[in-house]
N, C-alpha and C positions, 0 to 999 in steps of 0.2 A: 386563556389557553396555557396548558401545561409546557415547563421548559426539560427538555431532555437535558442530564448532569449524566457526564463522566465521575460512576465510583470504581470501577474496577481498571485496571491494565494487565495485562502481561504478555510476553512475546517466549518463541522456540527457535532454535536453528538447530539443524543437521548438526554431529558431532564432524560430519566430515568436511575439514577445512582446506578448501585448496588456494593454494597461492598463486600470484603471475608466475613464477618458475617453472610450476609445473607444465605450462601452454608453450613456454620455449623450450622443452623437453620433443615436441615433437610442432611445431610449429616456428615458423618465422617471425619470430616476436620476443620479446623480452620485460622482465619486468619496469625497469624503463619507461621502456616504449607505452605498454599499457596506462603506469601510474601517471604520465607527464598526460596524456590524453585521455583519461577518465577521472582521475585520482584515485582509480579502485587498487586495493593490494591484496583482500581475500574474497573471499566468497564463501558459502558455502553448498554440497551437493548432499540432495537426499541420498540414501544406500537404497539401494534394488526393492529393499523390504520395507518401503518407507513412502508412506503416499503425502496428498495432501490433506487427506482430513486427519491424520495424525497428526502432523505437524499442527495443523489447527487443533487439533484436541486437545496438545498438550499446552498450546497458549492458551486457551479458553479456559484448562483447572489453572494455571498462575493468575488469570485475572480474578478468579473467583475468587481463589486464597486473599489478595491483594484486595478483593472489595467484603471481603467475610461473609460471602455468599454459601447459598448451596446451591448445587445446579438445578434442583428441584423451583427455586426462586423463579426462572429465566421463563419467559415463557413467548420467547420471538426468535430464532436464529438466524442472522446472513451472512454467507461466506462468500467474498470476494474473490474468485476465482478465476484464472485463465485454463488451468490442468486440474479440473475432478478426476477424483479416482478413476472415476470411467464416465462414457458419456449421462448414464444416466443409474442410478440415484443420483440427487443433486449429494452434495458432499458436505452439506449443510445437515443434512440426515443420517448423514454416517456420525458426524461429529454430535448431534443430538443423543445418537446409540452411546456412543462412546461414554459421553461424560453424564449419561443415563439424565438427559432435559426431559423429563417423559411428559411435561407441561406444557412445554413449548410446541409453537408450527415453524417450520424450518423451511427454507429455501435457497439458493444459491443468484448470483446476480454477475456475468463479466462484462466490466469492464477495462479489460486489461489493468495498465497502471492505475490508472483513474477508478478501478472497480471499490477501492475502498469509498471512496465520496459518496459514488452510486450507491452504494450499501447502510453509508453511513446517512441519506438523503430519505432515505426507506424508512429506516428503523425512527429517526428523527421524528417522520410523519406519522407510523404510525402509533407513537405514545403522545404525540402532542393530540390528536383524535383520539384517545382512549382505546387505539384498536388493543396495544399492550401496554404494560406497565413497566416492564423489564429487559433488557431487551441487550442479545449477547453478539457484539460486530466484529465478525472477522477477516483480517484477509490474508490468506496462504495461498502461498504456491511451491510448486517442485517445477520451475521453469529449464531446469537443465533437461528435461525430457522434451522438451522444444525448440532443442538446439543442434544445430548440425557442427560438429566437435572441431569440425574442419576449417570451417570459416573463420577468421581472426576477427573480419568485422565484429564478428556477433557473440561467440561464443566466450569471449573476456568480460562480458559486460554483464552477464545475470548471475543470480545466485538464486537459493532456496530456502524460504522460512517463513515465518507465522508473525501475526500480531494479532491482539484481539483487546478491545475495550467491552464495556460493560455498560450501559445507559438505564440510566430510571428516568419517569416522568415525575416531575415535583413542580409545584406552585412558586418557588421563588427562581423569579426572572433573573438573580444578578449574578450569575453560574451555567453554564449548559452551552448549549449547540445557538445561536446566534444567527445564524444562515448557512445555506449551503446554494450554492449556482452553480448549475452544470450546461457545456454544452458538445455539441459533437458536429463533422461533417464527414458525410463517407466519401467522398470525394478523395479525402485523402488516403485512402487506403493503401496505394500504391507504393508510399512511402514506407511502413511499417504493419507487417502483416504474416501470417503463420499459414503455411503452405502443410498439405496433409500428405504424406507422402510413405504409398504402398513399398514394403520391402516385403523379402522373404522372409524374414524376421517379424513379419507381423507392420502394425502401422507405427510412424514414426512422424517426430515434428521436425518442421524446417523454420524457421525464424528468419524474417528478408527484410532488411530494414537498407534504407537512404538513407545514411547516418549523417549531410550537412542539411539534407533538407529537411528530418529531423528537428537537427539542434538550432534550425533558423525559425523553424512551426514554435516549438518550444517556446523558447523565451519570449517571442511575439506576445502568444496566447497565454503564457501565466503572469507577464505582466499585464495584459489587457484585463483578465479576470481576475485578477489577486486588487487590482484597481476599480474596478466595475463594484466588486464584492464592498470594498471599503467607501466607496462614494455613495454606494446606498445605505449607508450608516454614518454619513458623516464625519469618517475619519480616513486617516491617514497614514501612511505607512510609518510614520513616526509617534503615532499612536500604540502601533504594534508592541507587545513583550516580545514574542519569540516567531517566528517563522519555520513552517514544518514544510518541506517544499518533496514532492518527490522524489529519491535518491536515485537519480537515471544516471548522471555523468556529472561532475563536479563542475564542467569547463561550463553546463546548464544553471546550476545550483548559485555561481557568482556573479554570473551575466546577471541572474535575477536580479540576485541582489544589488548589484550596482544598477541596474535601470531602477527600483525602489528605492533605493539609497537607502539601505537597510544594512545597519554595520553589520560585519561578521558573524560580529563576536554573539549577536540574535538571531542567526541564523542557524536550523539543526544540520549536523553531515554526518552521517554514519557509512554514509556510501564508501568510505577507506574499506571497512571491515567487512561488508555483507552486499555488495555490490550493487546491482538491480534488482531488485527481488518482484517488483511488478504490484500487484495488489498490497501485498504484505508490506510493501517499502513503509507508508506512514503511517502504521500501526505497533511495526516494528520501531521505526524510528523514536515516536511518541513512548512507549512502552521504555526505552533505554534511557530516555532523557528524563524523564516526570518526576526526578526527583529535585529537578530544578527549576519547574515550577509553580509559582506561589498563586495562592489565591487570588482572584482578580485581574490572574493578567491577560491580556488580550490575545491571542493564537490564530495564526494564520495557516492554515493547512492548502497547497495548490497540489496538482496533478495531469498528466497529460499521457495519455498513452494510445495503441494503436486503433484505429478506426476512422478519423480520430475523436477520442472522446478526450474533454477535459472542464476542468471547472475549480472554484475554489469554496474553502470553507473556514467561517468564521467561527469560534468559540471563547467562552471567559471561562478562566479555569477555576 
């Protein structure tokens, strides 16, 4: 069986960069307040003229440039999506137009945070079965359009951007995608969930989350999976190079880590600069760090987002 290899990366964000100060401009909140209880200090937001398969477009030509591809090459697209441009094209399609994939078949797949694994699970499968050869993974979002500006809970914790890799099928096993484990229970929906909500203005998102019961679901379930994942391969979290975890909340990010006993200093955080970005978090994540790591070292990728869906994933780079 054929192993799916990462050759390409690259990630986008919005030029518009907002800070915690901005939220204490007309909110009861403070930079502060924010950074001590997420560790996030920017974000960023799409502009009015800025959807999400752009943003996905423009990470999809930096992975290309980065793997020496043309787009013509590709011939599988999945974008991991909460906010398509609209309910239907998938956005997967628009993004095919864009960077002219006239080879590929395109699709779109959400699952919220977790939607890149989901994506990245697909695409895996279908070049390890010969469905494709090539195979271009995205996950973008413009989550500030799912956000009610008003609410402090919520509206400090997302931002909007892109990441996208690049996968070939190839015959040597000691590089590529490793496993991927997913699970979901809708039961918890209650917790974390996106309310549709009619204005005069047209339709609009509401983002409703239980943010300790949240961050107790969390750490539970990506240690259970990030464990599960690695006992089915006989190793260990001290086996691990790097850990790619989600970028939800920091106070998330080192619970993990300390229940894995996994130093720091191997652990990715980009969530300071780009907040929650939801599908895009571990693609973007991956994409800003890859220059630090070396061949054969072992990657831990976990995720959990609303539904709830979550799962982990293993690769050697």
């Amino acid at each position: 069986m054929k192993t799916s290899r990462i050759v390409g990366w690259g990630h986008f964000l919005p030029e518009n960069r907002i800070p915690n100060d901005y939220f204490s401009t007309y909110l009861d909140t403070s930079d502060d307040w924010i950074t001590s209880r997420t560790g996030i200090k920017h974000r960023h937001f799409a502009s009015p003229h800025e959807f999400t398969s752009d943003l996905a477009a423009k990470a999809a030509q930096n992975a290309l440039v980065k793997a020496g591809m043309d787009a013509q090459q590709i011939d599988l697209i999945i974008v991991a999506t909460t906010t398509p441009d609209t309910p239907f094209p998938a956005a997967a399609t628009q993004v095919q137009a864009k960077i002219d994939a006239k080879n590929a078949y395109a699709y779109d797949v959400n699952g919220v945070c977790s939607g890149f694994l989901v994506a990245l699970d697909a695409a895996d499968a279908a070049l390890k079965i010969g469905r494709a050869r090539t195979a271009l993974v995205i996950g973008s979002e413009t989550f500030s359009r799912l956000l009610d500006m008003q609410d402090r809970s919520t509206c400090v914790l997302f931002g909007d951007g892109a990441g996208a890799i690049i996968l070939q099928a190839e015959e040597d096993s000691s590089q590529g995608i490793c496993d991927i484990i997913l699970h979901s229970d809708g039961h918890l929906r209650p917790i974390l969930y996106a309310e549709r909500c009619l204005t005069d203005s047209g339709q609009t998102g509401k983002t409703c989350m239980v943010g300790p019961e949240v961050f107790r679901h969390a750490v539970k379930k990506l240690e259970a999976v990030s464990l599960e994942i690695l006992g089915k391969h006989r190793l260990s979290p001290k086996d691990l190079q790097w850990v790619i975890p989600h970028q939800a909340n920091l106070r998330i990010i080192e619970g993990l880590a300390k229940k894995l006993k996994v130093d720091n200093t191997r652990v990715i955080r980009t969530i300071t600069e780009h907040a929650n970005t939801s599908a895009a978090s571990i693609p973007l994540a991956l994409s800003k760090s890859a220059h630090r790591f070396h061949k054969g070292d072992r990657i831990l990728l976990n995720a959990i987002g609303g539904g709830m869906i979550w799962g982990a994933g293993l690769l050697r780079w």
